[in-house]
C-alpha positions as CSV (number, residue, x, y, z in Angstrom):
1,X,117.6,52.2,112.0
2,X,119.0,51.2,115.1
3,X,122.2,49.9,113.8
4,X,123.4,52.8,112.9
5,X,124.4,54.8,115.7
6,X,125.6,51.3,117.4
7,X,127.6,51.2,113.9
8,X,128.7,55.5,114.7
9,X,129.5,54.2,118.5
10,X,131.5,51.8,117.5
11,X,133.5,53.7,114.8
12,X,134.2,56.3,118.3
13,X,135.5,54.2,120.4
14,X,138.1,52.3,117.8
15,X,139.1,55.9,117.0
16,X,139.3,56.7,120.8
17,X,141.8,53.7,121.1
18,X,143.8,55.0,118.1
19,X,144.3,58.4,119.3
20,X,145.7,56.7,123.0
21,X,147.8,54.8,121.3
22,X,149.2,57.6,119.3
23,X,149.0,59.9,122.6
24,X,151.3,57.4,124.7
25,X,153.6,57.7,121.6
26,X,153.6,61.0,121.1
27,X,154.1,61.4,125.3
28,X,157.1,58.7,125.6
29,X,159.0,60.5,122.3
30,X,158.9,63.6,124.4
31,X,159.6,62.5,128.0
32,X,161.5,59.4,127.8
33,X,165.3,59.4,127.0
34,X,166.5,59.4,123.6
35,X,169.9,57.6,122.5
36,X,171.8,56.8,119.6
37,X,173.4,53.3,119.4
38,X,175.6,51.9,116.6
39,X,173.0,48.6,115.2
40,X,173.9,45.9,113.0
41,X,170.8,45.6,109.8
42,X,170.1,42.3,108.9
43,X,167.5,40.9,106.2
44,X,164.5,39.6,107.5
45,X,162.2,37.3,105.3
46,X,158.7,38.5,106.6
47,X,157.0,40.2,103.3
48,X,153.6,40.1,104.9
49,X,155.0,43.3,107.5
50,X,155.4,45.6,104.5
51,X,159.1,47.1,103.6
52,X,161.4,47.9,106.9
53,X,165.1,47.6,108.1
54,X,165.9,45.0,110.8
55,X,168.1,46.2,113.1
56,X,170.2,44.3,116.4
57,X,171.0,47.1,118.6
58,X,174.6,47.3,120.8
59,X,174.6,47.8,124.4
60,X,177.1,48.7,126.9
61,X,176.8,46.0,129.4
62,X,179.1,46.2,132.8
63,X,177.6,43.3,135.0
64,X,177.9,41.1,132.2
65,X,180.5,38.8,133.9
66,X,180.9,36.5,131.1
67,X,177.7,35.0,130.6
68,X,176.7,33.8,127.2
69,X,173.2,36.0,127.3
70,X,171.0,37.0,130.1
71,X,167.7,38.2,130.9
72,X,168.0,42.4,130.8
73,X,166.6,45.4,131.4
74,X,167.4,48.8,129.8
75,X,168.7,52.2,130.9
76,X,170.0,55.5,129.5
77,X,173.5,56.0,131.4
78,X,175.5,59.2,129.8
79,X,173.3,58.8,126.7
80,X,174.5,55.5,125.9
81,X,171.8,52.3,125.9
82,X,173.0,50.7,129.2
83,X,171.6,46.6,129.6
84,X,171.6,45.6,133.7
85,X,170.8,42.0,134.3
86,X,167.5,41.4,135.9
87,X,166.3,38.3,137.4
88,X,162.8,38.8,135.9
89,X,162.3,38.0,132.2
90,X,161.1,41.5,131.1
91,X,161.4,40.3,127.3
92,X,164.8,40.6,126.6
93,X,167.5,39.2,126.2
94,X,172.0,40.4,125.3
95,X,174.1,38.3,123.7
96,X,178.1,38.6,123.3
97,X,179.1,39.4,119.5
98,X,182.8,40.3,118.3
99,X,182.3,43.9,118.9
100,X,180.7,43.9,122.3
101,X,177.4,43.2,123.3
102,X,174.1,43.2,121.7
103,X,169.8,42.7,122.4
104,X,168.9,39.4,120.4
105,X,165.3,41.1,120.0
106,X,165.4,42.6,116.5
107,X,163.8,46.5,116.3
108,X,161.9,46.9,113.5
109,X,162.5,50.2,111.3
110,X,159.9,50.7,108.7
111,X,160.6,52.6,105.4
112,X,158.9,54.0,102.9
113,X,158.3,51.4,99.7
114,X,160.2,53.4,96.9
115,X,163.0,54.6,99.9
116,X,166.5,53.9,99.1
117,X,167.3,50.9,102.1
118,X,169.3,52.5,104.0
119,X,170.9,49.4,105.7
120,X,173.7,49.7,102.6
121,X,176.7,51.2,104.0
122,X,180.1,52.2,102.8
123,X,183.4,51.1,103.9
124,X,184.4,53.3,107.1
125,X,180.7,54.1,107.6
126,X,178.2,52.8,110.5
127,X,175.0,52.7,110.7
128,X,173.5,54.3,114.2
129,X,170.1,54.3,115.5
130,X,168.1,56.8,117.4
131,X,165.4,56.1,119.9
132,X,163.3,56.2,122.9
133,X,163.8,53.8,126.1
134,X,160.9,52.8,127.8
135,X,160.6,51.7,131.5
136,X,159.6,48.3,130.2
137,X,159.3,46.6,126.8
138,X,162.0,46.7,123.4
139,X,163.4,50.4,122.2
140,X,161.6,52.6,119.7
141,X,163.5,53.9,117.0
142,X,162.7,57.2,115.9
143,X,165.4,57.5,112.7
144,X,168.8,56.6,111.6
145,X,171.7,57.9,111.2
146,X,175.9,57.4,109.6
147,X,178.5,57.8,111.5
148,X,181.2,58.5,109.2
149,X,185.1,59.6,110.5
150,X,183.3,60.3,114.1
151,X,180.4,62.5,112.9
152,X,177.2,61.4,113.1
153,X,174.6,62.5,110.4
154,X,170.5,61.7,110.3
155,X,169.4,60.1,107.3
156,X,166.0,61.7,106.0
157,X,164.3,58.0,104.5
158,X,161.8,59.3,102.3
């Protein structure tokens, strides 16, 4: 009969964790900086992570001094996602592409399984990204958006 409040202790603690996970969450979404970047989906092959958009976010990056990547860390400057070089690989990593620069670190955007993917866009249409910048570590998106004739709109992916 002893097992049973070891098995009722253990069931509190892993809900303990849970809940500070979903506190520091919940805490960065309201006190960290939020940002919306133009991203660029591409279609990962990874079925065993469930259905979800991969997205390469763009950066503004003004020490970039015509390096082919560098080691980076990221800012919020005039609500636009800002890279500065850093000498210490925090993780990630910009890369030049035809349209500026971009992380090489894919953000994962997961979607419901019957959700239309949103990654389809028309002609004249971009696909934007909002989400929160931590003080260390990759973004986390929060939802997505069109940009469409210099109007951004939220997509609700249900």
């Amino acid at each position: 009969m002893r097992s049973v409040p070891r098995g009722v202790a253990v069931g509190v603690l892993q809900l303990l964790l849970v809940l500070s996970v979903a506190g520091k969450y919940a805490w960065e979404r309201e006190r960290l900086p939020r940002v919306w970047t133009k991203t660029a989906p591409y279609d990962p092959n990874l079925p065993i992570r469930g259905r979800y958009v991969s997205l390469r976010l763009a950066v503004a990056f003004p020490d970039a001094q015509g390096k082919q990547w560098s080691p980076v860390a990221l800012s919020s400057e005039n609500g636009t996602l800002t890279a500065h070089q850093t000498a210490v690989a925090a993780g990630l990593t910009a890369a030049p592409t035809r349209e500026g620069w971009a992380l090489n670190e894919p953000v994962a955007y997961f979607i419901p399984e019957h959700a239309i993917d949103p990654s389809f866009v028309k002609p004249g249409e971009e696909l934007c990204v909002e989400f929160t910048v931590p003080h260390a570590g990759p973004p986390r998106p929060l939802r997505l958006g069109i940009k469409r004739d210099g109007k951004l709109t939220p997509l609700d992916v249900r």
